[in-house]
N, C-alpha and C positions, 0 to 999 in steps of 0.2 A: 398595643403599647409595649406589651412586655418584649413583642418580637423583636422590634426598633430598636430596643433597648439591646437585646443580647445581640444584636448584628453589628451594632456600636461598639460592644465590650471585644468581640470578636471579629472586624473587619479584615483581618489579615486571613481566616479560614476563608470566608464569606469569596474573597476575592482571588484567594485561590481554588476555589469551587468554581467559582464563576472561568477563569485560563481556561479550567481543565472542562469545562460546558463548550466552551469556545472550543477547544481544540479537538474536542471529540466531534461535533457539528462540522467541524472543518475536515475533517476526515470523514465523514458522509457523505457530503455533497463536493467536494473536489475534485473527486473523479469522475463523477457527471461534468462538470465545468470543463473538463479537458478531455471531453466528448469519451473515456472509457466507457467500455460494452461488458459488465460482467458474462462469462459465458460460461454456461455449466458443463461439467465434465464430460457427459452424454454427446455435446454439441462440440467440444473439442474433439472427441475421435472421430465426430462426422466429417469437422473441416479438415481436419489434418488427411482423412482417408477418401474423400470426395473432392474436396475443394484444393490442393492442395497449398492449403497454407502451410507457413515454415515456423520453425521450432526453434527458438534463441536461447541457449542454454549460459546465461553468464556470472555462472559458478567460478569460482578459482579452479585453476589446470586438473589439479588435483581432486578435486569432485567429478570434475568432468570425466576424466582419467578412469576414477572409478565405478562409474555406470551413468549412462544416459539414455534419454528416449530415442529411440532407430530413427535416425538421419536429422537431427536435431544439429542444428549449427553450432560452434561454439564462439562467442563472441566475450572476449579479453575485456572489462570494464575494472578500470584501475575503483577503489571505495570513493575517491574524492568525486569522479564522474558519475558514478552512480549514485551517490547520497546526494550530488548537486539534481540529479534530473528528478530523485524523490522528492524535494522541498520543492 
């Protein structure tokens, strides 16, 4: 009874508890939904040095500029294209 009572007095935390459940859950499982493969670091040197997959490095000029991984691509993404393909 008492709980009811204080989730009444304070609906506004309650339901900002509840976004931020939501939004963290949605960041779990999203990247499964859009078939990503986490791959551990061990397995990156393997495919990059066996398998040859490629390296998309799409820092600003100037990062790139200032150190990257050996043959690593640089691919130019303005923030608007990039924050559009993270949401």
């Amino acid at each position: 009874m008492q709980l009811l009572e204080f989730i009444m007095n304070n609906w506004i935390l309650f339901l900002a508890l509840f976004v931020v459940l939501v939004l963290l859950g949605m960041n779990m499982v999203r990247p499964k939904l859009l078939g990503f493969k986490e791959v551990k670091p061990n397995e990156v040197v393997r495919l990059i040095n066996h398998e040859g997959a490629a390296m998309l490095d799409v820092r600003e000029g100037s990062g790139y500029e200032k150190g990257h991984i050996l043959n690593a691509r640089h691919l130019v993404c303005s923030k608007s294209v990039y924050m559009s393909w993270m949401i």
